[in-house]
Backbone as CSV, one residue per row, in Angstrom:
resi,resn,N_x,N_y,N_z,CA_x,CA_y,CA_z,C_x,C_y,C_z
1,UNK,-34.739,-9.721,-3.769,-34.179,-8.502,-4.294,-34.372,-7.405,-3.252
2,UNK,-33.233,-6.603,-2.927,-33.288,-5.498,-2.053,-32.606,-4.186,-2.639
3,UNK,-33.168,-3.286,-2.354,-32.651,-1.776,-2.818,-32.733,-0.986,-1.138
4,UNK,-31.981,-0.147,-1.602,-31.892,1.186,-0.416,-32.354,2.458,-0.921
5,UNK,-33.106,2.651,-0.141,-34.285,4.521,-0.932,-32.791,5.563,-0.582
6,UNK,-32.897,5.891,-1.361,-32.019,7.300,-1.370,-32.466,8.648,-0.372
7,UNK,-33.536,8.580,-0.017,-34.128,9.219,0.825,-33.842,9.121,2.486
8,UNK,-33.894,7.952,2.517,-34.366,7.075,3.889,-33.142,6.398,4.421
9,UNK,-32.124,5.857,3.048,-31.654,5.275,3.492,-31.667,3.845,3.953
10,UNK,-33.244,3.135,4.352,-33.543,1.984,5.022,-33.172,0.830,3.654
11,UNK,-33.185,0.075,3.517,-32.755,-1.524,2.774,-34.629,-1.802,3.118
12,UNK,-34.960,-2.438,1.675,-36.312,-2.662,1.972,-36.545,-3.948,0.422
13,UNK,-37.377,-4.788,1.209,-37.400,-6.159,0.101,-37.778,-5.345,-1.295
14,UNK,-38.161,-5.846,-2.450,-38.683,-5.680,-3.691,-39.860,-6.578,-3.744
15,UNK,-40.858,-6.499,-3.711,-41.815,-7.726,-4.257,-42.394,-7.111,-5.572
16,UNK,-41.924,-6.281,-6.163,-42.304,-6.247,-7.546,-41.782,-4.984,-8.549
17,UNK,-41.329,-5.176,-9.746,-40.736,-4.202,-10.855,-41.485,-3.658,-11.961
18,UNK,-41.688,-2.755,-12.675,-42.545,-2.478,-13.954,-41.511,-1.004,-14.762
19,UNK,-41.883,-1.134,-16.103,-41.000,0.070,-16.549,-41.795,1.070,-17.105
20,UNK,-41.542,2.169,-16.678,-42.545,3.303,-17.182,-41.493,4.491,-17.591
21,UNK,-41.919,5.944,-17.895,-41.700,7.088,-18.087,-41.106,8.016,-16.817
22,UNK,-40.577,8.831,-16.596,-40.210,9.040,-15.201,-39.261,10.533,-15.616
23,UNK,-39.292,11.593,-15.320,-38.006,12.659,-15.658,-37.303,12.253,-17.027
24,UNK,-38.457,11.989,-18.173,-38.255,12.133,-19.255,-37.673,10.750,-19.794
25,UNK,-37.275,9.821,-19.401,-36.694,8.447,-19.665,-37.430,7.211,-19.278
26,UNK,-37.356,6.091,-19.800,-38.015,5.263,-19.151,-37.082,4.139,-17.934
27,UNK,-37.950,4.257,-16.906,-37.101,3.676,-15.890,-37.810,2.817,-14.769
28,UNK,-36.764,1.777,-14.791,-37.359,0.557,-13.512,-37.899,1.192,-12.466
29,UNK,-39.196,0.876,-12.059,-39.302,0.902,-10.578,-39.680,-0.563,-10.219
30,UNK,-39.690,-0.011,-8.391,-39.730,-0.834,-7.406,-40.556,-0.720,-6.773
31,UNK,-41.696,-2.205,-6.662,-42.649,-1.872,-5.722,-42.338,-2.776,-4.529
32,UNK,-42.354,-1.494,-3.278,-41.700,-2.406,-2.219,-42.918,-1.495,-1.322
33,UNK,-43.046,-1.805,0.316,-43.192,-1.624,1.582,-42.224,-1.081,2.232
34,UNK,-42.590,0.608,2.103,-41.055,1.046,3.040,-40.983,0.700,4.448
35,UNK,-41.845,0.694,4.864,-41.579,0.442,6.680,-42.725,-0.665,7.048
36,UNK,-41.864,-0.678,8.596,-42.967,-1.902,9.125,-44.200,-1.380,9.586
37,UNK,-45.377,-1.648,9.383,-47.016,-0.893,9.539,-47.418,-0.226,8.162
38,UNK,-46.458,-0.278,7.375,-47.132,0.754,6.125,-47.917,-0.358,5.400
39,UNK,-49.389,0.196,4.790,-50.430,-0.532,4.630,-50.439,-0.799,3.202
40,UNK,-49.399,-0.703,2.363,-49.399,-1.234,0.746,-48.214,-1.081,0.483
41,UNK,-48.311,-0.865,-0.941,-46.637,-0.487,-1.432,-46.382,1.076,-2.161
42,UNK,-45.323,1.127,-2.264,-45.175,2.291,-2.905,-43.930,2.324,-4.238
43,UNK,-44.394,3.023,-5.061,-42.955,2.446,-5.980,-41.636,3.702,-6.228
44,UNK,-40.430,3.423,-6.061,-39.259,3.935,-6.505,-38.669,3.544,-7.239
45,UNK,-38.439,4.828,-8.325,-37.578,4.655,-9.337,-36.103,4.426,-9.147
46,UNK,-35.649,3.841,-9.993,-34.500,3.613,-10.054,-33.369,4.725,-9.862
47,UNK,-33.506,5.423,-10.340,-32.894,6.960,-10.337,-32.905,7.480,-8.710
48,UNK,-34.016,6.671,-7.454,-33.685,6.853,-6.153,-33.856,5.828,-5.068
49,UNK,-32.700,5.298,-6.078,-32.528,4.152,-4.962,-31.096,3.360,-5.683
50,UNK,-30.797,2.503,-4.490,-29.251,1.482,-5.014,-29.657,0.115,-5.105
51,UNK,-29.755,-0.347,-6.231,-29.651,-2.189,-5.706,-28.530,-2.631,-5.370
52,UNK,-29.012,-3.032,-3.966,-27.907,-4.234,-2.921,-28.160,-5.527,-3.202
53,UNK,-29.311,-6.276,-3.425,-29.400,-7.686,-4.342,-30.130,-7.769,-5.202
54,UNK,-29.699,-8.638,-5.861,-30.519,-8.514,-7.194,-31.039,-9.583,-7.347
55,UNK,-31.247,-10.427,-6.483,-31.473,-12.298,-6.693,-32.941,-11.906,-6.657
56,UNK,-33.716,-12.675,-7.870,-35.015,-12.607,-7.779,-35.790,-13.798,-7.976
57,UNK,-35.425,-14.865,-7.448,-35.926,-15.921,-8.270,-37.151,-16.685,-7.572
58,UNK,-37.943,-15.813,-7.014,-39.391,-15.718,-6.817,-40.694,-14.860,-7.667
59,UNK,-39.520,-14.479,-8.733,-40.741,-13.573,-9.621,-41.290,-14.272,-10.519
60,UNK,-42.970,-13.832,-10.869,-43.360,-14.220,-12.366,-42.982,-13.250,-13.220
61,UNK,-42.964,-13.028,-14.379,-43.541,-12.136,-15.453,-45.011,-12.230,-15.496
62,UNK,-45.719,-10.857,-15.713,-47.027,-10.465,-15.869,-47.283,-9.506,-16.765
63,UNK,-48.501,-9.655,-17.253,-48.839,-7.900,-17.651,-49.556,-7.296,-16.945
64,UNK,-49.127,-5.943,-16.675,-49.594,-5.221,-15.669,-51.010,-4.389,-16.203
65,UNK,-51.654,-3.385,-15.291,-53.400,-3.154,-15.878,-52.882,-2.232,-17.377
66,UNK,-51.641,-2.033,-17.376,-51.713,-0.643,-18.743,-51.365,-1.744,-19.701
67,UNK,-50.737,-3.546,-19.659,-50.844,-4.126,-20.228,-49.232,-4.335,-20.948
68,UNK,-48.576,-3.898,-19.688,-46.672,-3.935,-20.161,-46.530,-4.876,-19.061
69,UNK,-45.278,-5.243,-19.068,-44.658,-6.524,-18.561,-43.848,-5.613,-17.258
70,UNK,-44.418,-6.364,-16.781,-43.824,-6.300,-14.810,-44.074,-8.092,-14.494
71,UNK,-42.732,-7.435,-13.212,-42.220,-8.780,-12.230,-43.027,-8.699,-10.949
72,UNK,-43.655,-9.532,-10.525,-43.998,-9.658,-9.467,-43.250,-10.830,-8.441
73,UNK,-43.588,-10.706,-7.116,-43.181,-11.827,-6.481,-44.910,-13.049,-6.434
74,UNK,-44.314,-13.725,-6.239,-44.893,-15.283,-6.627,-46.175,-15.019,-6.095
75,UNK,-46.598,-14.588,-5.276,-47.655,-15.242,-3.946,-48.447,-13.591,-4.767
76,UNK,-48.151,-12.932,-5.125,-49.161,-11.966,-5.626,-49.857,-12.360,-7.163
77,UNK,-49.633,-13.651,-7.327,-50.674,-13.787,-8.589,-51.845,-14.665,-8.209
78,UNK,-51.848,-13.963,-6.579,-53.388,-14.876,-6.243,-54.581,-13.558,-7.018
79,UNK,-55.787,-13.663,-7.110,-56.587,-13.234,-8.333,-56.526,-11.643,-7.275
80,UNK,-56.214,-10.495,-7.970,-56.582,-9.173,-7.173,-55.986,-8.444,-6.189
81,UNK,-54.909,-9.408,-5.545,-54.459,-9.099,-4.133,-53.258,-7.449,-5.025
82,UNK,-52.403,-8.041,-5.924,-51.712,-6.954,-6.036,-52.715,-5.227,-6.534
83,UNK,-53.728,-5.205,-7.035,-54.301,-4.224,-7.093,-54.720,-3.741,-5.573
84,UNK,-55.286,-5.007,-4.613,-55.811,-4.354,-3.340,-54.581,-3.975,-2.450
85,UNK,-53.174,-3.989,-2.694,-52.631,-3.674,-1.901,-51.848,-2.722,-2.339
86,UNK,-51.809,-2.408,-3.934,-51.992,-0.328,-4.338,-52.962,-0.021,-3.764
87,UNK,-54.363,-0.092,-3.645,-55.191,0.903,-3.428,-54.943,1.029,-1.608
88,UNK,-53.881,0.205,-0.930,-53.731,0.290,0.431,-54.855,0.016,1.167
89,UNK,-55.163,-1.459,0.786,-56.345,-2.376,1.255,-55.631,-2.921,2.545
90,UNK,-55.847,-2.938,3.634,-54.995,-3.946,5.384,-55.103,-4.641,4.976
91,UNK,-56.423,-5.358,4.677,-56.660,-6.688,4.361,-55.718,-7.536,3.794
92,UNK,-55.383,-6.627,2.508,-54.663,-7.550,1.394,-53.461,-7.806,2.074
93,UNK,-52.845,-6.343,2.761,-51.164,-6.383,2.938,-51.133,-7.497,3.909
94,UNK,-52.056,-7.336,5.283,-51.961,-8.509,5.919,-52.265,-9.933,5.416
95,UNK,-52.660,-10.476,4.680,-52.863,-11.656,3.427,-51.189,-11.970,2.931
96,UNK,-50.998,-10.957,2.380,-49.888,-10.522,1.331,-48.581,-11.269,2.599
97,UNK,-48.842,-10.543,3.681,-47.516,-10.564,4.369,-47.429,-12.344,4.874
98,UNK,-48.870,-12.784,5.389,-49.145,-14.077,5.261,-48.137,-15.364,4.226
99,UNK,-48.566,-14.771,3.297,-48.457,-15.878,2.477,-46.738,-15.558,2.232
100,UNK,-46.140,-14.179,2.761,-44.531,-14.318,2.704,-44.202,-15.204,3.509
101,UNK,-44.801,-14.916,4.649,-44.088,-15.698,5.793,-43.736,-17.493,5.368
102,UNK,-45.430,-17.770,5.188,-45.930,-19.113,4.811,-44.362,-19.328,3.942
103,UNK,-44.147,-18.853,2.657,-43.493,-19.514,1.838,-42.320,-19.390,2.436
104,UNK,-41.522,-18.747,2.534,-40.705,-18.263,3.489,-39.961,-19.766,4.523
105,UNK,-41.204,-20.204,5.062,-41.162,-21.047,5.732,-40.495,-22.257,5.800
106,UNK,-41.447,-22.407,3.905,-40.993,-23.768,3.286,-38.860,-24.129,3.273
């Protein structure tokens, strides 16, 4: 899955969705990695950004820590990694980016 930030402009993967509150409505975001070196993710709402694909068929369903249903991509239901790479842990993202490649591969 790929979207384009309304901001930026750049096309940037999706590795994960959740629905919350936002300018009064509730609305999809996107947790993606805007650029190359940025050390976690960050999420955009739907309201700023375009989906260009929508193919997702690397996601689980989860419940997220407030305990609502978000999509993740596959390789983040190793135990913790998606919390350490909100709090903008290197560690994790470099792990994280690992195990894209790895599958990727297959």
């Amino acid at each position: 899955m790929r979207i384009i930030q309304s901001d930026s402009g750049f096309s940037v993967e999706v590795y994960g969705i959740y629905w919350a509150e936002y300018q009064g409505r509730l609305q999809r975001f996107h947790l993606v990695i805007p650029e190359e070196g940025y050390l976690g993710f960050i999420s955009v709402p739907e309201s700023d950004c375009e989906l260009v694909d929508s193919e997702f068929s690397n996601f689980l369903l989860i419940k997220d820590s407030r305990g609502k249903d978000a999509l993740v991509h596959t390789v983040l239901r190793k135990e913790g990694l998606l919390d350490r790479i909100i709090d903008h842990d290197p560690d994790a993202v470099e792990e994280f980016l690992e195990l894209i490649a790895a599958k990727d591969a297959q």
